[in-house]
C-alpha positions as CSV (number, residue, x, y, z in Angstrom):
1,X,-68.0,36.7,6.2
2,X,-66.3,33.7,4.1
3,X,-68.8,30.5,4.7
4,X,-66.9,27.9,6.5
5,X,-64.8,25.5,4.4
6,X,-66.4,22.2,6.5
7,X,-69.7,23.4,4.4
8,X,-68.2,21.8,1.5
9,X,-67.9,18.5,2.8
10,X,-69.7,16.5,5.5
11,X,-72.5,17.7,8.6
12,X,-71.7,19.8,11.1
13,X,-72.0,19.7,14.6
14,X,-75.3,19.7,16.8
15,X,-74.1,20.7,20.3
16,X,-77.7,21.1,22.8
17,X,-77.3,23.0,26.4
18,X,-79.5,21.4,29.5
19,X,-80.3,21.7,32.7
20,X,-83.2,22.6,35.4
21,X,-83.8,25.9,36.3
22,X,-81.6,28.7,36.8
23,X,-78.5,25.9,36.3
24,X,-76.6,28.5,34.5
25,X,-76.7,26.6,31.2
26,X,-77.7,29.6,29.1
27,X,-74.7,31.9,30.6
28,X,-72.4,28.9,29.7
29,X,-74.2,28.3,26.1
30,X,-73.5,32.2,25.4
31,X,-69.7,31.6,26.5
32,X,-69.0,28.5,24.6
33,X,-70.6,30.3,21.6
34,X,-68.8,33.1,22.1
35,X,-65.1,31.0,22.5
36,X,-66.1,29.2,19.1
37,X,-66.7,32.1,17.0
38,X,-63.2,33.4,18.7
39,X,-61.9,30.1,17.3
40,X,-63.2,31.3,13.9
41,X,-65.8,28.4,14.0
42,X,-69.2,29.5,12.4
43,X,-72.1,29.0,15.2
44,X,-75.8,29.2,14.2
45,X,-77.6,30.1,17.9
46,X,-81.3,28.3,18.8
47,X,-83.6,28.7,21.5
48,X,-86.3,25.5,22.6
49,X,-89.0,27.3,22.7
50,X,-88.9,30.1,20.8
51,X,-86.1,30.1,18.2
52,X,-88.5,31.1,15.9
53,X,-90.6,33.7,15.2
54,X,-94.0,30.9,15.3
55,X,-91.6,29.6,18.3
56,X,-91.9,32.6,19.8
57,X,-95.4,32.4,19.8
58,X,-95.5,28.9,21.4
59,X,-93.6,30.3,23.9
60,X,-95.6,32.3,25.5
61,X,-98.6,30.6,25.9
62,X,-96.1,27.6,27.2
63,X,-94.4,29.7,30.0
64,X,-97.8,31.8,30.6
65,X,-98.7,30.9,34.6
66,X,-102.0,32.0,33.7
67,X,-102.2,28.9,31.5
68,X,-102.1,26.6,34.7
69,X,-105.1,24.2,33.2
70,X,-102.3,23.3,30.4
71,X,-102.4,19.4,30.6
72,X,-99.3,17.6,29.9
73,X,-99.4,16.0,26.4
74,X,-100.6,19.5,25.2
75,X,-97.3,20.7,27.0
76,X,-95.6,18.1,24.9
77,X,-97.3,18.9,21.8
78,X,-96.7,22.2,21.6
79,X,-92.9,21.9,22.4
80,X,-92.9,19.7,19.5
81,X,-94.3,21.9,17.9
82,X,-91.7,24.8,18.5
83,X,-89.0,22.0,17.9
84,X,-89.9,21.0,14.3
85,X,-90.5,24.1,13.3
86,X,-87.0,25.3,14.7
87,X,-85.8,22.2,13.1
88,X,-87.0,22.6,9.8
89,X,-85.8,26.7,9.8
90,X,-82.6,26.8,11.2
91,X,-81.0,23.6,12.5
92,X,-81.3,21.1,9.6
93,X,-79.9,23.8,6.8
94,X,-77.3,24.7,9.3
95,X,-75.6,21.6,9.5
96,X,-76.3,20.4,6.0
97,X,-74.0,23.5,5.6
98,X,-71.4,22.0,7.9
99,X,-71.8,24.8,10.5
100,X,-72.3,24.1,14.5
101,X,-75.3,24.7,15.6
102,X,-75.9,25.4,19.6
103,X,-79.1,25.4,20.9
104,X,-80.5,26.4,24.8
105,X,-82.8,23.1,24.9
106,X,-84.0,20.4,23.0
107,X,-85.8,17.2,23.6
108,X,-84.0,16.1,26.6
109,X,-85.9,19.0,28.3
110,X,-89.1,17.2,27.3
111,X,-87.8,14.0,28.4
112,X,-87.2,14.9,31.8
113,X,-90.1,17.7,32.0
114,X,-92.7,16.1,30.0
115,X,-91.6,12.4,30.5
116,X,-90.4,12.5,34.3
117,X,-91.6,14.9,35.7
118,X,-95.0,14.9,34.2
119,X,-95.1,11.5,34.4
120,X,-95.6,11.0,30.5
121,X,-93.3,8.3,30.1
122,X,-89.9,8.8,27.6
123,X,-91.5,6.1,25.2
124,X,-94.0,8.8,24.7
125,X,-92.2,11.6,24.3
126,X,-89.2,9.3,22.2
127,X,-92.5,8.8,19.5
128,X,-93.3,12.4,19.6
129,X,-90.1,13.1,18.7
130,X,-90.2,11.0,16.1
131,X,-93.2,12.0,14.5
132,X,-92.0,15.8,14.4
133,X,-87.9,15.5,14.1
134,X,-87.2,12.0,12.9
135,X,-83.5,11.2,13.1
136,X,-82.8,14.6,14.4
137,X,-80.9,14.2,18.0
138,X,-77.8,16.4,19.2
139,X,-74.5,15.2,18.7
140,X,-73.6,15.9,21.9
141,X,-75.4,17.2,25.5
142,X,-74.3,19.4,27.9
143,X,-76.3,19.3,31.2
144,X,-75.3,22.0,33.9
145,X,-76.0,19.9,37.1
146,X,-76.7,22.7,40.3
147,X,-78.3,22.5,43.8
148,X,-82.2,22.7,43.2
149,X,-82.8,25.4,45.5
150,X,-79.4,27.7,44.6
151,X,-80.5,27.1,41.0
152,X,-84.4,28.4,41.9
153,X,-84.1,30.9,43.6
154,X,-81.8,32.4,41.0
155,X,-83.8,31.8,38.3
156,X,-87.0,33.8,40.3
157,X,-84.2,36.5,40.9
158,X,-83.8,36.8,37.4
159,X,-87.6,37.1,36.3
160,X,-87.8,39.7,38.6
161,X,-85.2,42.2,37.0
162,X,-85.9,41.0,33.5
163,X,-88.2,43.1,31.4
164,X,-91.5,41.3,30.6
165,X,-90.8,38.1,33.0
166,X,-93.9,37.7,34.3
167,X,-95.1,35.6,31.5
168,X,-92.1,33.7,31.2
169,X,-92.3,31.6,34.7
170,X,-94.8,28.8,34.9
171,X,-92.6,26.3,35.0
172,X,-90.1,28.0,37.7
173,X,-93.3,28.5,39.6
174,X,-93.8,24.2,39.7
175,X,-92.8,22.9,43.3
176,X,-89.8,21.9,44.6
177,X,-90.5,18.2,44.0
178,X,-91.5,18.8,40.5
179,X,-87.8,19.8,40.0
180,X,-86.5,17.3,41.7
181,X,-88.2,14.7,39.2
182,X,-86.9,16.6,36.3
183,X,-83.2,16.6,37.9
184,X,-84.2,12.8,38.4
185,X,-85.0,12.7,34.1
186,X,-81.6,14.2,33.6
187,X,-79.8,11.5,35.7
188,X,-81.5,9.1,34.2
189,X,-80.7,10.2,30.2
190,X,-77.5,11.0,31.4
191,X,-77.3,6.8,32.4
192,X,-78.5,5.8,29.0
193,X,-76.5,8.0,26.7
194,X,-73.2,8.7,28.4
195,X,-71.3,9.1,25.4
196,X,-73.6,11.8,24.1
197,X,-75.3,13.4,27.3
198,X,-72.4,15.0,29.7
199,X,-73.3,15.7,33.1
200,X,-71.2,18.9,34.2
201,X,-70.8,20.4,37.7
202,X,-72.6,23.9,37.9
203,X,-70.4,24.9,41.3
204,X,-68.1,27.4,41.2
205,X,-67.5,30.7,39.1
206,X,-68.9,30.9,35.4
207,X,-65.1,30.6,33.9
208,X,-64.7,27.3,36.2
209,X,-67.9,25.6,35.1
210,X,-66.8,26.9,31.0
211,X,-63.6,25.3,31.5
212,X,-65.1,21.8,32.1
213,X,-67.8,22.9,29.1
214,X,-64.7,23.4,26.7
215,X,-63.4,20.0,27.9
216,X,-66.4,18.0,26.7
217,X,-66.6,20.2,23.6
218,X,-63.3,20.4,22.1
219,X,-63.0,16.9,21.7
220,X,-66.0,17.1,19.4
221,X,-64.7,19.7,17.2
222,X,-61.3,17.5,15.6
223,X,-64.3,17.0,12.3
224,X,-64.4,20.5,11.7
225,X,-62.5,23.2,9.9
226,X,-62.2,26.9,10.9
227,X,-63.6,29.7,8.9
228,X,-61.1,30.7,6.2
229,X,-59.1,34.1,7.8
């Protein structure tokens, strides 16, 4: 594969993928990814937690629901933890190469998980974020916005079929308020930084909800050159 000529000039692109869960964000994240590397863009893929192999590790005790006695700033910590880490092995040399990077997650999550819904405050989680990622924030956001419930009750449909799932559910397992809060954090993020954090209806068929993905994403792209063919 021929390194992509934007590596020789200039950062790349740090696109993040939001939402609550069962939203459908990862589905969309693997299709835009997918449509990029079509375009003959170069696409470096990360998970929040777990895009690591000590990420990976953080992420199981995080999503354990036997670790119900977690309290919320050790929640916070420890995706910090996964973060910097992730930061420090894939993002940052990524886009010092001038390559997108696309990841399912990043501290918005924690902002509207750990700062709304677990009443931590985003001042908290804001110097948190600075301590472990500095001046590390995605170029642009894209937050798949579903009914609560729909979005629930598809996400428990999928840790039932998926190998291994039962330790990967603690926070689908919160209540229906909890959700609500951290839809709330969303709206709230989206209101503060509309130019980087797009709200984008989740109704419809997965090609309809992609099509208003590439809408807010091509835009961002005009920087960038293709892969040489």
């Amino acid at each position: 594969m021929t390194e992509n000529p934007g590596a020789r000039g200039g950062r790349g692109l740090f696109i993040t993928f939001e939402g609550t869960e069962g939203s459908g964000k990862s589905t969309q994240m693997r299709l835009l990814v997918e449509r990029l590397r079509a375009e003959a863009f170069v696409v470096v893929e990360n998970q929040e937690p777990g895009g690591t192999a000590i990420g990976r590790e953080i992420r199981r005790v995080l999503l354990n629901p036997q670790n119900d006695e977690m309290s919320p700033i050790t929640e916070l910590l420890l995706m910090f933890a996964s973060r910097a880490q992730a930061a420090s092995e894939i993002i940052e040399p990524a886009l010092a190469r001038g390559l997108i990077v696309v990841s399912d997650r990043f501290t918005d999550s924690t902002l509207a998980y750990q700062g709304e819904a677990r009443s931590l405050g985003f001042e908290k989680v804001l110097e948190a974020h600075d301590l472990a990622l500095g001046s590390l924030f995605p170029d642009l956001t894209i937050c798949i916005d579903v009914d609560l419930k729909a979005g629930l009750e598809r996400a428990r449909r999928r840790n039932l079929i998926q190998a291994g799932s039962s330790v990967e559910d603690r926070l689908d397992l919160q209540s229906l308020e909890f959700h609500e809060r951290v839809r709330r954090g969303y709206a709230k993020i989206a209101k503060m930084e509309p130019e980087r954090f797009r709200l984008i209806s989740g109704e419809g068929n997965q090609a309809q909800v992609a099509f208003r993905v590439w809408a807010e994403v091509s835009p961002a792209l005009a920087h960038l050159e293709r892969m040489a063919q």
